[in-house]
N, C-alpha and C positions, 0 to 999 in steps of 0.2 A: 692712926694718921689723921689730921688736919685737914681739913676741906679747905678752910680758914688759916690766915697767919696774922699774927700779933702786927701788926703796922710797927714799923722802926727796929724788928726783930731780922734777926740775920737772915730767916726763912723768907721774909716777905721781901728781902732784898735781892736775896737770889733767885726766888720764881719770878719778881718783878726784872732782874737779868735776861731770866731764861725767855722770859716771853716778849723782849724787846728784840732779843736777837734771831729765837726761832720761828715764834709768829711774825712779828712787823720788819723781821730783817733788817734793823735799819741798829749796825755798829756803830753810827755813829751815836747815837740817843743813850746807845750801854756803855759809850766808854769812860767816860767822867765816873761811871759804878765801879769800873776796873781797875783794880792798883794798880799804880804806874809800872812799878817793876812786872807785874804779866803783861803789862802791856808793850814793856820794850823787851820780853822773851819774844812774845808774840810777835812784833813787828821785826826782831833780830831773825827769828825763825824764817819769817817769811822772805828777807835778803837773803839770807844764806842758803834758802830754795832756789832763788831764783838768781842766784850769783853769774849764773850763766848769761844770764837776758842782754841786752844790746842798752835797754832800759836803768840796770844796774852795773853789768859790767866790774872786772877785777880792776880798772882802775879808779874805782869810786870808793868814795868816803863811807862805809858800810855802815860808821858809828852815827856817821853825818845824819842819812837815810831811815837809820831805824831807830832815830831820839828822834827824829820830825816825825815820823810815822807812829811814834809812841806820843808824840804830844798832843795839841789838841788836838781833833777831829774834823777834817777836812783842809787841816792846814797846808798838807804837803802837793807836793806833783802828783804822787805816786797811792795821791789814798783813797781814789776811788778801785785804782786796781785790787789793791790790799785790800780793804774791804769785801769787796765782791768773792776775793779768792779764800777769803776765812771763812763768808758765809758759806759758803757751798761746801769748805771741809766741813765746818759743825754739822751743818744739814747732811749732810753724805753718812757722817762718822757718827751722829745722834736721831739716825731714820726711826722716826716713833715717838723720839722725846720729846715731851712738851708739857706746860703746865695742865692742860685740857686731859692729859690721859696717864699722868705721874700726882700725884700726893707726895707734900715732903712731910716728914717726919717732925713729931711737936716740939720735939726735944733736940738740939744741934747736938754736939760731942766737942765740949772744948778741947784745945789743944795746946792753948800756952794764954796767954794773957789777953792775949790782943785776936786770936784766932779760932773760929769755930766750923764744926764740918759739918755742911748741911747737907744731908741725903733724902735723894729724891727717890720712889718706888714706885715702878711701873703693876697697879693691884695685880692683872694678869698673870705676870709673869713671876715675879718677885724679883726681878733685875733692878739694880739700883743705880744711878749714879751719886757722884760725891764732888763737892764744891769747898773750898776751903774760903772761909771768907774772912777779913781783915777788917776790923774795928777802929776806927783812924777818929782823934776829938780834934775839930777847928774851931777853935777862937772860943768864942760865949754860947755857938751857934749847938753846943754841944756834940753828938758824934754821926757818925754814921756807918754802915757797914760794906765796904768793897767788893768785889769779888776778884780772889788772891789765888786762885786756881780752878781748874774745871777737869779736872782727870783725876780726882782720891786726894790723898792726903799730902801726898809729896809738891813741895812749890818746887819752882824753878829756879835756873841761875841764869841770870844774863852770861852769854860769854858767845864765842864764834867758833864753833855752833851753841846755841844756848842748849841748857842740860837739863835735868831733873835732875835735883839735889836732895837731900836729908828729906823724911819725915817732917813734917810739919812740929812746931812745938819740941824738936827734939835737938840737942848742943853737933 
């Protein structure tokens, strides 16, 4: 395992993910690293949690709501709540995880062209997690690497309720 990661290397993209959002809590700082499409899973997810709310409500535009909420960061009404309400699942759902006491592994696992899995390992334990992360090239500026999942290998599907779909890398 790596103490160290390659700067501009998928690994260094993702512990630089993992420690914007579990150390400094602050989603907004990680979201521009987020693909858009996890980002409007995420933000779909989190409407259709709360479908109930007075806030959201069944006569609301839910696509309206969770494309602001996928866009920039802090742009919407509603994204200081969202925010808050993600961090505390990740924190709750990844009690332990962090760059400080996980190693990620030297080597990603690619998985199609554009996508590699970068796993994280807790020494102690040997529990792992897995980040799928997406290689996107702008302009001259060349590329850089997103993070396109946080739960294995499987991306998501936008939809109401959004889903987990296919294997990563797989037709």
């Amino acid at each position: 395992m790596a103490d160290q990661t390659v700067p501009e290397s998928p690994q260094a993209a993702a512990s630089a993910w993992v420690d914007t959002v579990l150390r400094r809590r602050d989603l907004a700082a990680a979201w521009p690293a987020t693909d858009p499409k996890l980002r409007l899973v995420l933000a779909q997810d989190w409407v259709w949690n709360h479908r109930h709310d007075p806030a959201i409500g069944h006569d609301s535009d839910w696509d309206e709501i969770a494309t602001g909420l996928a866009g920039e960061a802090n742009a919407h009404p509603l994204w200081d709540r969202f925010a808050a309400d993600l961090l505390a699942t990740w924190e709750h759902t990844w009690r332990g995880f962090g760059t400080d006491a996980w190693r990620v592994k030297d080597t990603p696992e690619m998985l199609d062209l554009d996508l590699e899995l970068v796993t994280f390992v807790e020494a102690e334990t040997a529990l792992a997690r897995r980040f799928v992360l997406r290689h996107v090239v702008e302009g001259d500026q060349g590329g850089r690497w997103l993070v396109a999942n946080v739960s294995g290998d499987q991306l998501f599907e936008p939809g109401w309720p959004p889903k987990q779909g296919r294997p990563a890398g797989q037709p």
